[in-house]
N, C-alpha and C positions, 0 to 999 in steps of 0.2 A: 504494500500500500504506500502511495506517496501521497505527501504531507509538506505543503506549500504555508512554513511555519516561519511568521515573525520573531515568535517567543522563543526561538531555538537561538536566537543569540544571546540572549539569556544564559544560556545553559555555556554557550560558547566564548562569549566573552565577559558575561558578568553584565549586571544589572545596567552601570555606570555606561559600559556602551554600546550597551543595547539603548538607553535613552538617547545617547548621538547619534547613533545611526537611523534610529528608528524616526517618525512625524515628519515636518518639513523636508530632512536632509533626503531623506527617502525617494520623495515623488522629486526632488532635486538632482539626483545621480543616479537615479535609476536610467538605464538603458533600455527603452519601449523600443520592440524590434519586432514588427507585423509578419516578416517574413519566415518565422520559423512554425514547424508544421508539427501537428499530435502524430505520436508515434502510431498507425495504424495496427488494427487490430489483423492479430493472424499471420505474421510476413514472415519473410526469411531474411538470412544478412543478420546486420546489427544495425544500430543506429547508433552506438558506444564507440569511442574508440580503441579502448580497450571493453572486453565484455567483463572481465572480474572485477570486482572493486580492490582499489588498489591503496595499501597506507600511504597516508600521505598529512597533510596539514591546512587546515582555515586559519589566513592571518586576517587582520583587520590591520586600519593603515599606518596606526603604531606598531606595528609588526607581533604582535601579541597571536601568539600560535594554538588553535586548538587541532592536537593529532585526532584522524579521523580515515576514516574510507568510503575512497573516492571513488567515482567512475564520471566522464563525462558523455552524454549526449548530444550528440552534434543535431541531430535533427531537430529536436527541442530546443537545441542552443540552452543547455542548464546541466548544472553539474549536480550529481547524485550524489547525498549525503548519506552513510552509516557512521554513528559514534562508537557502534560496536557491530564485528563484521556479520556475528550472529544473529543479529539483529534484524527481523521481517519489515518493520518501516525505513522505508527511506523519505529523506529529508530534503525539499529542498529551499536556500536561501534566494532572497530578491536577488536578480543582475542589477549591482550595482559597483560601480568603479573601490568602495571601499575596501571591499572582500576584495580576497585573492585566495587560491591555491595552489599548493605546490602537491605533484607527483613526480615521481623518480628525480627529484633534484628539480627538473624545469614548473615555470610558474606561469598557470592560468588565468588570465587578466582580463577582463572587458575592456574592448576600446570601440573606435572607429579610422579608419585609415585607407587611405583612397590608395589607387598603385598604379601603375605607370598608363596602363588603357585605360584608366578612368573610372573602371569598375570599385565603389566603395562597399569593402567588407565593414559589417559592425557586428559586435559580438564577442566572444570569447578567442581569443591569441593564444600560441604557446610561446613563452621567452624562454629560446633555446639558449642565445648567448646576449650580453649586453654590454658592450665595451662602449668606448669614450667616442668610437667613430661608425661604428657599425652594430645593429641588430642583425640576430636570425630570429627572424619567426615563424609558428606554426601556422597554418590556418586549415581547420580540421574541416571539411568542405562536404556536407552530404549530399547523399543521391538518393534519390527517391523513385523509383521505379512503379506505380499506383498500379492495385489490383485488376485485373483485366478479367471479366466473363467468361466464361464459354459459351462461343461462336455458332458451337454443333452440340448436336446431342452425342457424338461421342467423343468431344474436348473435352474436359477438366477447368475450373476456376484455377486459374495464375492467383498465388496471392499477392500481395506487394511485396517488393524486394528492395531491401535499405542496404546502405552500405556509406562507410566513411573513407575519403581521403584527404592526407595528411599534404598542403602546398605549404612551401618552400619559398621563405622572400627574405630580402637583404630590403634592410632600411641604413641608407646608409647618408649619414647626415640629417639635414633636414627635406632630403627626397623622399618623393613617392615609393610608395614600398615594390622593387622589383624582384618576380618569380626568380626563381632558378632551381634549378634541377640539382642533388645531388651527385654528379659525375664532374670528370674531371674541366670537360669541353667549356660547360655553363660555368663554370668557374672562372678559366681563363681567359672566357670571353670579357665576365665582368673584371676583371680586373688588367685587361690587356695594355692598357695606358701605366703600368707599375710595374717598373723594371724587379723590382726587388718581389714583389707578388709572385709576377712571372716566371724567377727564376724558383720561388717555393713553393710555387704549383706543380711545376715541371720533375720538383725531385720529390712532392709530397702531394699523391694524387688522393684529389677527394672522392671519394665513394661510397663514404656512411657520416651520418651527420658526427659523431666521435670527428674526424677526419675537418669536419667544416667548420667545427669549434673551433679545431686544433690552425686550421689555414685562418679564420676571425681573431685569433689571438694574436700571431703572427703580425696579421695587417694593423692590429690596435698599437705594436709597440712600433714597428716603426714609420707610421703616419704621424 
C-alpha cells in the first residue's frame, strides 16, 4: 500500500522540520509536473529503476540524514519510501527541491534543466559527479508502451509494457545540459578542443560511468 504522507517527516526529520518544510514553503518548492503517468495496472517491465529497494538515505537541506529504503519510479516521477525493508507500506514524500536522496553513493534531486535541442526535462536527476566545472547527470527517462486489445478472436490482450532508461548528460559550466553516451567516441568528441583531455581519453577509455567519473575528475583538476 502507498501512503502519500506529510507526517512522515515527522518521523524523518523531527517535528522542528517538519514545520519548515511543511505550509507555505510546500506549495512554494514543490515541483507540479503534469506529465508523469499512474503506473498501469497488469504490465510487464518495470517502471523502477532499480526493482528492489535499495538502503540508502533522506537528507533534508541541512543535510540531516534519515537511513531508509529506496526505490525510485521513473514513471510516477516519485521515489518509494520503506523505513524498514520489511515493511508492507511504502511511503511517499512531496517533490520538492528540499529533500534529497542518496543511493549507492549518487544523489536524487528535483530540478528542471533545459539541454542543448531545447527539450526541458523536470523532475528527479541522478548526480553522478559534481566538480567545480563539470556535472554528470542521470536522467532516468520512461517508456511507456499502453495496453493494446485483441484485434481477433484468436489474439490475446498485450498488457502495457514499462521500462526505464538511464540518459547521460554533461552540464558543463553554465550550459545546456549535453547527452553523451558512455563510450569512448562521445567522449572525445566532447572534449576535442582539450589537448590534455584528449591525450587522457586516448590512454583512459570511457566505457562505464566508474570510467566517466574517473575522465570528470581529471578535467576538474586541470581546467
Amino acid at each position: 500500500m502507498k501512503r502519500f504522507l506529510l507526517f512522515s517527516l515527522i518521523v524523518v526529520f523531527g517535528f522542528n522540520a517538519y514545520s519548515q518544510i511543511n505550509s507555505q514553503n510546500v506549495l512554494n518548492d514543490r515541483m507540479t509536473i503534469s506529465v508523469y503517468k499512474k503506473t498501469p495496472e497488469g504490465f510487464t517491465g518495470t517502471p523502477f529503476v532499480d526493482e528492489e529497494f535499495k538502503k540508502g538515505a533522506i537528507l533534508d537541506e541541512e543535510g540531516r540524514a534519515q537511513p531508509a529504503f529506496l526505490r525510485y519510479n521513473a514513471v510516477e516521477g516519485i521515489m518509494e519510501i520503506k523505513l524498514n525493508k520489511l515493511q508492507e507500506d511504502i511511503h511517499v514524500l512531496p517533490r520538492i527541491k528540499k529533500i534529497t536522496y542518496t543511493i549507492d553513493d549518487y544523489t536524487y534531486f528535483i530540478d528542471s534543466k533545459r539541454t542543448e535541442d531545447g527539450e526541458l526535462l523536470e523532475g528527479y536527476f541522478v548526480s553522478y559527479y559534481e566538480g567545480d566545472n563539470v556535472k554528470l547527470l542521470g536522467w532516468p527517462r520512461p517508456d511507456v508502451i499502453q495496453a493494446q486489445a485483441a484485434k481477433t478472436g484468436y489474439d490475446k490482450d498485450k498488457p502495457a509494457h514499462l521500462k526505464v532508461d538511464m540518459e547521460y548528460y554533461l552540464e558543463i559550466g553554465d550550459n545546456r545540459l549535453q547527452e553523451v553516451k558512455l563510450r569512448p567516441r562521445d567522449f572525445r568528441k566532447t572534449f576535442d578542443k582539450d589537448a590534455a583531455m584528449k591525450k587522457f581519453l586516448s590512454d583512459n577509455k570511457v566505457k562505464d560511468l566508474d570510467d566517466a567519473i574517473e575522465a570528470l575528475k581529471f578535467y576538474d583538476k586541470q581546467a
